[in-house]
DSSP file (Angstrom, degrees, kcal/mol; ACC not computed):
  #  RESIDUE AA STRUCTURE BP1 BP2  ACC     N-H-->O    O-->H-N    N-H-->O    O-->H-N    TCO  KAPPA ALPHA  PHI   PSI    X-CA   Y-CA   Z-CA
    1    1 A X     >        0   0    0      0, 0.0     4,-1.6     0, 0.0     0, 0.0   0.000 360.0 360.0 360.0 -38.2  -31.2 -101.7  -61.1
    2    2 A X  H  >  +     0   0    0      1,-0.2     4,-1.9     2,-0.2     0, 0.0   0.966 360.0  67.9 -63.7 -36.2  -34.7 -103.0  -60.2
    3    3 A X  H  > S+     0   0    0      1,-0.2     4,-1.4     2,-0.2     5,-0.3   0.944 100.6  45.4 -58.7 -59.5  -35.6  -99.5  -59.5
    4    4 A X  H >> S+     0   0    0      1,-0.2     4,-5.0     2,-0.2     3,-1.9   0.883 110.0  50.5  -4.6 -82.3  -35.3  -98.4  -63.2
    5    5 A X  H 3X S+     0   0    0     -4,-1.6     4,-2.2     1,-0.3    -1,-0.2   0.940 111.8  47.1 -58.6 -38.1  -37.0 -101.1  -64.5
    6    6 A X  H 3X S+     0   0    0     -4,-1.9     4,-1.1    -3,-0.2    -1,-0.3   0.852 111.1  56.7 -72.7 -20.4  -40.2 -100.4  -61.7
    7    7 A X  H XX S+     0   0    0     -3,-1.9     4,-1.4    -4,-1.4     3,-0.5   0.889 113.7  42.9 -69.0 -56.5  -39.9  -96.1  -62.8
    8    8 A X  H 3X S+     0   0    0     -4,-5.0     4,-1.0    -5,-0.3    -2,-0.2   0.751 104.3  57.4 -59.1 -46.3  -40.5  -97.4  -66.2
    9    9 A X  H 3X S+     0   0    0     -4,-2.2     4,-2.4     2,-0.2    -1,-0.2   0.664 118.8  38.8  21.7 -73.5  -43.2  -99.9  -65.4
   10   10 A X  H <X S+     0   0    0     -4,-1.1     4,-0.6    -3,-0.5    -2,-0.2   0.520 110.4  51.2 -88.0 -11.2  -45.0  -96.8  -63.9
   11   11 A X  H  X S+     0   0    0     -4,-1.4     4,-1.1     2,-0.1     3,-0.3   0.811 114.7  48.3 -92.6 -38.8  -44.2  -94.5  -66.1
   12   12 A X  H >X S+     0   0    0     -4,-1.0     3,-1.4    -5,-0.3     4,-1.3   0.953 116.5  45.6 -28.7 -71.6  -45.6  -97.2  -69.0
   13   13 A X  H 3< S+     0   0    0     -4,-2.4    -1,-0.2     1,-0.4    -3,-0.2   0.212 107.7  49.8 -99.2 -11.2  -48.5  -97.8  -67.1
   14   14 A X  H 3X S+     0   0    0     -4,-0.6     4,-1.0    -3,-0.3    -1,-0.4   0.410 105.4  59.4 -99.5   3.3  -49.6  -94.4  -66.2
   15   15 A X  H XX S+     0   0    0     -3,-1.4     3,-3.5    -4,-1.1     4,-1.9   0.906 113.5  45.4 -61.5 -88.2  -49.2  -93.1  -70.1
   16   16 A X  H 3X S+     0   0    0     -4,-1.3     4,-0.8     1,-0.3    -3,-0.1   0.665 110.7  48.3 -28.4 -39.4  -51.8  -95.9  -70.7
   17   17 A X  H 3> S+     0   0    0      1,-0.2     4,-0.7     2,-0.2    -1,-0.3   0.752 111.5  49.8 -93.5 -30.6  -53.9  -95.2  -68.1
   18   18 A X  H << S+     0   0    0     -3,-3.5    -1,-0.2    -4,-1.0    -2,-0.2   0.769 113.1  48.2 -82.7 -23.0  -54.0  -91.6  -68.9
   19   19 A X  H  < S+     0   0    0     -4,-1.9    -2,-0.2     1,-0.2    -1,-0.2   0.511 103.3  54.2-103.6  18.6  -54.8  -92.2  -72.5
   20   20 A X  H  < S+     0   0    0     -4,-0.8    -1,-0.2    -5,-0.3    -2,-0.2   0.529  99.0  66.0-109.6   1.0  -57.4  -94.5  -72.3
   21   21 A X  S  < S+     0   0    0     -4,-0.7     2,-0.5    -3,-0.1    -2,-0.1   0.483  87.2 100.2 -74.5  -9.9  -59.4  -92.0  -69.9
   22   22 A X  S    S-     0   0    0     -4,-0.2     5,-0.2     1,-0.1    -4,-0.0  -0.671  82.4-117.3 -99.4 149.5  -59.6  -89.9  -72.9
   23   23 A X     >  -     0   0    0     -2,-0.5     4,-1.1     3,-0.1    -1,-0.1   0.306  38.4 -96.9 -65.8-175.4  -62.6  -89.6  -75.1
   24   24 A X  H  > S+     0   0    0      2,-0.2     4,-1.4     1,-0.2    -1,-0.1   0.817 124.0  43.2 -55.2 -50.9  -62.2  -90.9  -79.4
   25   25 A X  H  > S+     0   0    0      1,-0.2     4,-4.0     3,-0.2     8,-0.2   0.883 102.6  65.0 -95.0 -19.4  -61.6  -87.4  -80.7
   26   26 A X  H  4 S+     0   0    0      2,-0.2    -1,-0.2     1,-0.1    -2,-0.2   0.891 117.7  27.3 -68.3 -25.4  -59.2  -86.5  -77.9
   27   27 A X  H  < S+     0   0    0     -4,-1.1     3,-0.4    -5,-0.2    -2,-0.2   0.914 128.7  44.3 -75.8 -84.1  -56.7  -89.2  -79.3
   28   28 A X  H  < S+     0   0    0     -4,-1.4     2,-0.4     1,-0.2    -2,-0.2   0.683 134.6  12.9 -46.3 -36.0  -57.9  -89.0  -82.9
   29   29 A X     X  +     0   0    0     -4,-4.0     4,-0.6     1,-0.2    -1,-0.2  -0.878  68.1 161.8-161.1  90.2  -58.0  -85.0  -83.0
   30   30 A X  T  4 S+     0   0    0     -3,-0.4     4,-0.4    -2,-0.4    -1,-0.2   0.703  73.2  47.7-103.1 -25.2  -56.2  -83.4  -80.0
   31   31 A X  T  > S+     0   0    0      2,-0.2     4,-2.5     1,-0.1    -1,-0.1   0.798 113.0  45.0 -63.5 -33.6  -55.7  -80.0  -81.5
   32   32 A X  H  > S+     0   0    0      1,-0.2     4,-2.1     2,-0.2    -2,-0.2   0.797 116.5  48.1 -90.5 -10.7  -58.9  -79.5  -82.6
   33   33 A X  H  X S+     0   0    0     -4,-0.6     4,-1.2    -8,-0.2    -1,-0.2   0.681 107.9  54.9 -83.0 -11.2  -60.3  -80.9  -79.1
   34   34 A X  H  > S+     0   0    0     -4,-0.4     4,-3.9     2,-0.2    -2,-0.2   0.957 105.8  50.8 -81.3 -38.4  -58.2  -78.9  -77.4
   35   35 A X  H  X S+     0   0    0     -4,-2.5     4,-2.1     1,-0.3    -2,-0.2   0.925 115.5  49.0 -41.9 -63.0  -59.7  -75.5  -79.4
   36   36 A X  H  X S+     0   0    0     -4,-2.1     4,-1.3     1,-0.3    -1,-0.3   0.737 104.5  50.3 -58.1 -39.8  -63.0  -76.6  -78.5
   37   37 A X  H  X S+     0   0    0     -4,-1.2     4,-1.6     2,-0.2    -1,-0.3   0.877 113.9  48.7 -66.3 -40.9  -62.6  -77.2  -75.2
   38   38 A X  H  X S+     0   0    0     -4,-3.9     4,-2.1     1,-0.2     5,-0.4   0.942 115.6  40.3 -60.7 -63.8  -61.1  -73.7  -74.9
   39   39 A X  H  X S+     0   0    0     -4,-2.1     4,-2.0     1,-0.3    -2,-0.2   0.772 118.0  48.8 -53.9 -31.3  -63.8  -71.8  -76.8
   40   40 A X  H >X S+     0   0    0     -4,-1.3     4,-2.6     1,-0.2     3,-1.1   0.998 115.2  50.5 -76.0 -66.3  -66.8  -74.1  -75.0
   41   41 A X  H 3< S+     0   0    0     -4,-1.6     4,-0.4     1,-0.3    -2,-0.2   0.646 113.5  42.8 -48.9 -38.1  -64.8  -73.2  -71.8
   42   42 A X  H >X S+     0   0    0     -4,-2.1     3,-1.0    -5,-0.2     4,-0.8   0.882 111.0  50.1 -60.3 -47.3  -64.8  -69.6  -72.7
   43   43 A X  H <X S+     0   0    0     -4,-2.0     4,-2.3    -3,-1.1    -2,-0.2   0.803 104.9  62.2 -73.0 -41.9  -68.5  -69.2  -73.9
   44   44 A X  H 3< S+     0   0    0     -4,-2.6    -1,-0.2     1,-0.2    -2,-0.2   0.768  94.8  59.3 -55.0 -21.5  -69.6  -71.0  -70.5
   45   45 A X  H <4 S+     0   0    0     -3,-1.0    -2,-0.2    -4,-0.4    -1,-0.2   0.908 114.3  39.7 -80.3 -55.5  -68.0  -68.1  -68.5
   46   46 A X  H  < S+     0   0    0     -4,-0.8    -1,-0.2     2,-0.0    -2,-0.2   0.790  92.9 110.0 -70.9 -34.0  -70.7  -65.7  -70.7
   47   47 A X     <  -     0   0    0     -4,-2.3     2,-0.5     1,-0.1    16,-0.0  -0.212  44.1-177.8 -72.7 119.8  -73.4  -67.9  -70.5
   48   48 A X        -     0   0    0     15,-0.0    -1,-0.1     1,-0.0    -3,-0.0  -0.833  29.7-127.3-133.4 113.0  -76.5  -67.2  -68.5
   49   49 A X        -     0   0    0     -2,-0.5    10,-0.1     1,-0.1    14,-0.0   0.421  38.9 -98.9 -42.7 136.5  -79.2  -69.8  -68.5
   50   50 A X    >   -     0   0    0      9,-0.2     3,-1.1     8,-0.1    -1,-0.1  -0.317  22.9-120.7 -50.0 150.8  -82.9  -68.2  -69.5
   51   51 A X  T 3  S+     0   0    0      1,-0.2    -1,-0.1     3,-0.0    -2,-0.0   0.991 113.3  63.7 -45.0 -70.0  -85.5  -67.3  -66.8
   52   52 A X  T 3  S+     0   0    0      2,-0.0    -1,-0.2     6,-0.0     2,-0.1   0.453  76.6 113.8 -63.0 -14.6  -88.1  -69.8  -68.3
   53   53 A X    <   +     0   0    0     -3,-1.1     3,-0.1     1,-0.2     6,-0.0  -0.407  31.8 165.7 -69.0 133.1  -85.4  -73.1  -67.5
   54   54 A X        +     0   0    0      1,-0.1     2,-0.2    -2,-0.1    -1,-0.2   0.698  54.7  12.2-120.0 -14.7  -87.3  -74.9  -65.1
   55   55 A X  S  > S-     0   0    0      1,-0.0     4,-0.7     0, 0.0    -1,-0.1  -0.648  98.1 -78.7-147.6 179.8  -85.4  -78.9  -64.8
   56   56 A X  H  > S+     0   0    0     -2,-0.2     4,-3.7     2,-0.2     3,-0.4   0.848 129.7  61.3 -74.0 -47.3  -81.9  -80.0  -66.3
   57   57 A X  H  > S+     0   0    0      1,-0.2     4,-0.7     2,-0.2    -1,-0.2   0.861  99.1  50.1 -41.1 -51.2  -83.8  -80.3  -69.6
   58   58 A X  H  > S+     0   0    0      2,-0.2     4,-1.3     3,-0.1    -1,-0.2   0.842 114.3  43.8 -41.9 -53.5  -84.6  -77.1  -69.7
   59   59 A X  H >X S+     0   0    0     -4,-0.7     4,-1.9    -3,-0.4     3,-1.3   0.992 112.2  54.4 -79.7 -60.3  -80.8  -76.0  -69.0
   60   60 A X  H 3X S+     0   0    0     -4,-3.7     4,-0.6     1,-0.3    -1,-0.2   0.648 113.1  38.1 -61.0 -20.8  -79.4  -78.6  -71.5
   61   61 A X  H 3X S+     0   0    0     -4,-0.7     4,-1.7    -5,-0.3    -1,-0.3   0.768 116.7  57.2-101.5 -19.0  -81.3  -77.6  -74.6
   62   62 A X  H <X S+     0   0    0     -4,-1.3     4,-2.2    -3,-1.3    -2,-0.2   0.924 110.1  41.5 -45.2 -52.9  -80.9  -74.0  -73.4
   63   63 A X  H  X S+     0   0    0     -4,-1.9     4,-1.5     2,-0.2    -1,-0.2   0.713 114.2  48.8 -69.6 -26.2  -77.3  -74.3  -73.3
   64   64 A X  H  X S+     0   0    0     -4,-0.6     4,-1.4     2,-0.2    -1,-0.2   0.724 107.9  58.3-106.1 -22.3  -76.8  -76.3  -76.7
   65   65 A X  H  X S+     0   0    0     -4,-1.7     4,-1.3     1,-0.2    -2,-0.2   0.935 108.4  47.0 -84.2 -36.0  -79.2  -73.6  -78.2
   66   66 A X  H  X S+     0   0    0     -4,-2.2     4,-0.8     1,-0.2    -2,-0.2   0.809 113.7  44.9 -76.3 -13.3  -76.4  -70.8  -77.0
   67   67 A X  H  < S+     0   0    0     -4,-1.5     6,-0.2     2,-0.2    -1,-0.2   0.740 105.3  60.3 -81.6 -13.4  -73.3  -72.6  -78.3
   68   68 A X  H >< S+     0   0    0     -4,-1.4     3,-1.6     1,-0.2    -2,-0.2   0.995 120.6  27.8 -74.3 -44.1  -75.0  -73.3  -81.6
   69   69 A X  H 3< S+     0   0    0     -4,-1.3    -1,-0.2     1,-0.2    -2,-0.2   0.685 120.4  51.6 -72.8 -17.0  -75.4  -69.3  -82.1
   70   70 A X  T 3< S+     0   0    0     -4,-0.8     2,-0.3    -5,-0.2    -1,-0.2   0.068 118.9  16.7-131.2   7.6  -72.8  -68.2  -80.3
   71   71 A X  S <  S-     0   0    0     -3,-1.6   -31,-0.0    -4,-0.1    -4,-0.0  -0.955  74.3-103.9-161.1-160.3  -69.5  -70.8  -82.2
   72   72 A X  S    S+     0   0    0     -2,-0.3    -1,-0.1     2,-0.1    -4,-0.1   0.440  76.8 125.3-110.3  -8.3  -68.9  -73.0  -85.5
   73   73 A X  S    S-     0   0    0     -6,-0.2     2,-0.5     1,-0.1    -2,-0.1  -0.005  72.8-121.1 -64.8-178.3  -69.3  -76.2  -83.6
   74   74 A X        -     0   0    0      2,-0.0     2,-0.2     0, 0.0    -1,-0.1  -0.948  35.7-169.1-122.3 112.3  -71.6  -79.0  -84.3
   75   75 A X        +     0   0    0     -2,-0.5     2,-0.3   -11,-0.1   -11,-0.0  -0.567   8.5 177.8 -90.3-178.2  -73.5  -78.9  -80.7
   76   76 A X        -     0   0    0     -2,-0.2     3,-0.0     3,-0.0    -2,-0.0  -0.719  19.6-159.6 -91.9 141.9  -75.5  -82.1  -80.6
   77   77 A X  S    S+     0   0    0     -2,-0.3   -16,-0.0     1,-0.2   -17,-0.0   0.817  97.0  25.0 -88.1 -19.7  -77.8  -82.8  -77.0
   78   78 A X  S    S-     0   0    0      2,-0.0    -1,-0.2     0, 0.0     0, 0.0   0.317  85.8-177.4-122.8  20.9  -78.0  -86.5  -77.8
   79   79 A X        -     0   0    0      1,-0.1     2,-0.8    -3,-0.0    -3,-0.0   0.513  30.9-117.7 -46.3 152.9  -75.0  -87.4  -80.0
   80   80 A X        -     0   0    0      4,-0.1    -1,-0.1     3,-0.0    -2,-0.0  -0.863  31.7-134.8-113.9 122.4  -75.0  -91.0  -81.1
   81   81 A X     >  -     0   0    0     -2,-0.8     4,-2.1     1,-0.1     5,-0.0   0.062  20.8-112.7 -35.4 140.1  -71.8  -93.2  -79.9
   82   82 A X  H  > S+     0   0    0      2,-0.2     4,-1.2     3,-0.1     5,-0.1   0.926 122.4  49.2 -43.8 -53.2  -69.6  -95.6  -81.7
   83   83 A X  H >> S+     0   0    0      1,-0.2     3,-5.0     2,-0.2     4,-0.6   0.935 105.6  51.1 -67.6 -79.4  -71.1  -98.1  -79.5
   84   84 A X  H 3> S+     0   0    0      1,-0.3     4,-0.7     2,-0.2    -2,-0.2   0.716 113.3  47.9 -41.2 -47.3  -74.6  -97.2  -80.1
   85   85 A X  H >< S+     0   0    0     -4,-2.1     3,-1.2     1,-0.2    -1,-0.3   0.857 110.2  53.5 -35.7 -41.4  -73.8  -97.4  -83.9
   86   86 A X  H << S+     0   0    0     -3,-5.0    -1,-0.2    -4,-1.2    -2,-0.2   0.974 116.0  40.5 -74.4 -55.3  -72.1 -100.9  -83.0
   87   87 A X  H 3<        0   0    0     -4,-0.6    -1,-0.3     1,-0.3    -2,-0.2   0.227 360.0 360.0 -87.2  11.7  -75.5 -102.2  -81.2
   88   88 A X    <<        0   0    0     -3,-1.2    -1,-0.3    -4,-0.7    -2,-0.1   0.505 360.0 360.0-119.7 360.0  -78.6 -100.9  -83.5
């Protein structure tokens, strides 16, 4: 009978543990994070950085400048956090 109760325990305790490694909109908006993570996923497969990236800066504004032309999402490079809201 103790085994039960210790399956359940674990089954609790990894639900928790799996949903608090996920981000705000993955709880809040799990359809529409899942679309985006496909289409992002898709678009990365196509995506081939410019000649002219020379550092990670380079790549990162590269990249947010092909997903803004290339979907309907809202790309941001620097998006500002719930916490950063909380703390300025």
């Amino acid at each position: 009978m103790g085994s039960g109760r210790t399956d359940c325990g674990k089954l609790f305790s990894s639900s928790i543990n799996k949903r608090s490694k996920k981000s705000r909109a993955e709880i809040d908006y799990p359809d529409e994070t899942e679309d985006a993570y496909t289409e992002v996923t898709e678009l990365l497969q196509e995506w081939i950085p410019a000649e002219e990236c020379e550092d990670e800066y380079d790549f990162v504004e590269d990249l947010a400048f092909y997903l803004q032309g290339n979907s309907d999402l809202d790309v941001e490079i620097c998006p500002h956090t719930r916490k950063d809201n909380l703390t300025s």
